[in-house]
N, C-alpha and C positions, 0 to 999 in steps of 0.2 A: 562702522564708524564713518568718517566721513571722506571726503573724495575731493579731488580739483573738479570734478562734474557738478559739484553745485557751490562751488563758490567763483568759478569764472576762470581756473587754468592756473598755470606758473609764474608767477610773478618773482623778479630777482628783489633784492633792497629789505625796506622795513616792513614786518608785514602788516598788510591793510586788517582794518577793525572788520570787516566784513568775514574774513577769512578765519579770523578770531571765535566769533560768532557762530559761524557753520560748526569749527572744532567743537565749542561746548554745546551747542545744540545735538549735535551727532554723538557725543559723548554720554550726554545726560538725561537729553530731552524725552527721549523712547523711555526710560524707566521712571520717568514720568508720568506715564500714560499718552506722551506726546505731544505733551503740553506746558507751555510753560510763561507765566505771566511777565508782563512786560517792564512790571518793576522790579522783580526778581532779577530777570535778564541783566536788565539794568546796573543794580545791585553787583552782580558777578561780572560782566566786564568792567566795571569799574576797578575790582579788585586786580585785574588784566590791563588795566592802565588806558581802558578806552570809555570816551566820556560819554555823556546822555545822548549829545547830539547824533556822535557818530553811531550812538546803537539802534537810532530810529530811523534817521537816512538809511543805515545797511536792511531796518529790518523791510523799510517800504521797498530797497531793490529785491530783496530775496522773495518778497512777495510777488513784485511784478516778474519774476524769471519762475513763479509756479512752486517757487519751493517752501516757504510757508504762508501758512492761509489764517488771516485773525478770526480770530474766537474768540470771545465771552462765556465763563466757565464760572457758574457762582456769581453773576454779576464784574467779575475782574477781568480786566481787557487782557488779552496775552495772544498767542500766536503757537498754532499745531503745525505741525511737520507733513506735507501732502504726501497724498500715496507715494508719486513720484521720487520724493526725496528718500520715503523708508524704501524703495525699494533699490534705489542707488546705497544707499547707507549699508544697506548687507552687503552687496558686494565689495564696499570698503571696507567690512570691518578682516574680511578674509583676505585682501590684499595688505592691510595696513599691518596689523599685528603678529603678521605669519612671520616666524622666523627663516632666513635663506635656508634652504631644502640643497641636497645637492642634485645638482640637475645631472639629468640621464641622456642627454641629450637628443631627448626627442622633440619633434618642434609642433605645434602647428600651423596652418599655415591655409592662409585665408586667400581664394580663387576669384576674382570680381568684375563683373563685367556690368557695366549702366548704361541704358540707351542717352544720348546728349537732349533729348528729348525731356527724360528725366534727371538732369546735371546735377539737381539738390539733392537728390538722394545718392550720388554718387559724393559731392559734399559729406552731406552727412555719414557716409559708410565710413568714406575717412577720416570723421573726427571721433567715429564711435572709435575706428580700431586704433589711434594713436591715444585716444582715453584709457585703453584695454592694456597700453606698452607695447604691440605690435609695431615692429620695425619695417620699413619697405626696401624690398627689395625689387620692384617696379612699379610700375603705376598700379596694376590690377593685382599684384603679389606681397603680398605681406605674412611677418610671420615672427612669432614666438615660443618659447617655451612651452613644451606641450602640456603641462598643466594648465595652463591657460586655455584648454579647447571647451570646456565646460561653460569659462564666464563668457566667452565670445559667442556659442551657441544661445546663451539663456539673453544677452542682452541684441544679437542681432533678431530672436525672436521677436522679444519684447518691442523692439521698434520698425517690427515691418521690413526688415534689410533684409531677409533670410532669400526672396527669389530671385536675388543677384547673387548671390554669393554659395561657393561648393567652399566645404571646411576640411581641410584633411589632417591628419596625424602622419609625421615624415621621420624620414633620417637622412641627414647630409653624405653621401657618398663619394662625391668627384665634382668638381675638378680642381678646388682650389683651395686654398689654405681656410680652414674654420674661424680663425683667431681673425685673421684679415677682412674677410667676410662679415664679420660679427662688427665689427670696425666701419662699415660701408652702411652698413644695416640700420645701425643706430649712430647719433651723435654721441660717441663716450667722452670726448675732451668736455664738450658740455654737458655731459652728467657727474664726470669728475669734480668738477668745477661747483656744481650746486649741492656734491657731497662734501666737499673742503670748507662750503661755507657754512652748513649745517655743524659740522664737526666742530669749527670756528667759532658760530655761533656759542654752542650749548655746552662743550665740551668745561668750560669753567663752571657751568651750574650740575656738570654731572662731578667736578673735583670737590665743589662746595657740600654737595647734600652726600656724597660720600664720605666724608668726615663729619658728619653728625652722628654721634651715638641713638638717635631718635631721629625721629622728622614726624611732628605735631603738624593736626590739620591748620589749615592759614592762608591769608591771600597769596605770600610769596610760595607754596609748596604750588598752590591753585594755576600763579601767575605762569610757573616756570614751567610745569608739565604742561598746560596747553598753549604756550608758545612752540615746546621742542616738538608737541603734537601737531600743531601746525605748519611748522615746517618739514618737518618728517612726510606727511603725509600725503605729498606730491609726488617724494621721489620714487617710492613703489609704483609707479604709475610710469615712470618714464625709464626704470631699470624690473622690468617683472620677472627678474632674479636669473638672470644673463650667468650662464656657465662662469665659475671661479678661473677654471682653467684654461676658459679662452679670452680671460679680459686680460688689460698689461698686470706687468708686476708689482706688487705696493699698492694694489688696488684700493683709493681713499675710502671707499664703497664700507668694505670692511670696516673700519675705523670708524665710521660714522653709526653705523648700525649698531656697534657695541655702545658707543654712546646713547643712541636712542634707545635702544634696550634697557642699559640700566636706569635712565632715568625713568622710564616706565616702571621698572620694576619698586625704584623707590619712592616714583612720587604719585602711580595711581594713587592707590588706597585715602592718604591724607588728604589730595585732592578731591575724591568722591565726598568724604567725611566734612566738607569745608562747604563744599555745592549742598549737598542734606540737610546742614546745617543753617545754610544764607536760604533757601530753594526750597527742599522738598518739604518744609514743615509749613510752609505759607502754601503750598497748594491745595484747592477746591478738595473738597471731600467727595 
């Protein structure tokens, strides 16, 4: 699925059509064959409440940032997914959808050293591992959840970061409180905060389509899943599933999750059936 890696980060407020965009493209586009025309596009963010204009602006930035490339397929103008994107899109789809595990509390925890000679790539290490949800715990020390050793290995390969960096698998022993620690590590007041307003957000359209004896595919089932999908979709990235029992009490985290849950649960399917229907029957043979 899809990631803040290619649609430009966290943004707080209303969300940008661009970001909109990447969700159904990430969504839909790969079973597609990874492609997807431009009037179709078109067609389905508008059912999303976003206009012509905005979908051609967004599609020429996502082009200029490498992440879709136009194509002509069949003669019809449209837009594929570059490698780069499909290979960011996997590692979202295992962060986005995975429900919280409970953590065992092993960490990994990423060792970094960059010559000032080379500063950009010392840049970039840090924005791949706060992409990843790696918390810092000093300049060259950062560290998460140790399920997370896997995507941190395959994407610091992927980008040439791997001869600065030693990766290890830990456990916290001494000296100082976990809970507190965990607190220093990461921003939680502002990850609370952008789960209260997901919850906020969405929480009416999961009371709504939960009182339907049915949910018929539609623009509104279409509209509502890939909004909650878009905003969802950030927070696994900046919480990459932080021990239950060392975050505070009443943790919003929670609450929001079951919300995005179940509106996944009820409003995939409809929404697939809605995109096949606007989408996949207009595409190139």
């Amino acid at each position: 699925m899809t990631t803040t890696e290619l649609d430009g980060g966290v943004e707080r407020g209303p969300l940008p059509p661009r970001a909109l965009i990447v969700t159904v493209l990430g969504l839909y586009v790969r079973e597609f064959g990874g492609w997807i025309s431009v009037s179709a596009l078109i067609r389905l963010m508008a059912a999303a409440g976003v206009d012509e204009q905005a979908v051609r602006s967004s599609l020429s930035r996502l082009k200029r940032r490498g992440i879709v490339e136009a194509e002509r397929r069949g003669g019809v103008a449209g837009y594929a997914l570059s490698e780069y994107a499909r290979q960011v899109l996997e590692v979202g789809d295992r962060r986005i959808f995975a429900e919280r595990e409970e953590h065992t509390h092993d960490w990994a925890v990423v060792v970094f050293s960059v010559p000032e000679s080379e500063r950009r790539k010392r840049h970039a290490l840090r924005a791949r591992l706060s992409w990843l949800g790696f918390g810092t715990v000093s300049s060259g020390v950062w560290i998460a959840p140790g399920r997370l050793a896997d995507d941190a290995r395959d994407v610091l390969l992927a980008d040439g970061l791997d001869p600065y960096v030693d990766l290890f698998r830990a456990e916290y022993l001494a000296f100082g409180d976990p809970a507190a620690k965990i607190a220093e590590w990461w921003d939680l007041a502002a990850l609370e905060q952008l789960y209260a307003d997901f919850r906020d957000a969405h929480e009416p359209a999961r009371r709504h389509w939960a009182a339907q004896e049915q949910v018929p595919p539609g623009a509104e089932a279409f509209s509502d899943y890939v909004r909650a999908l878009t905003s969802w979709r950030r927070l696994p990235y900046l919480d990459p599933g932080l021990p239950t029992d060392l975050l505070p009490d009443s943790w919003v985290g929670t609450t929001a999750a079951q919300t995005f849950f179940a509106l996944h649960g009820t409003l995939a399917g409809p929404a697939h059936d809605f995109v096949t229907a606007q989408a996949g029957a207009a595409r190139p043979g």
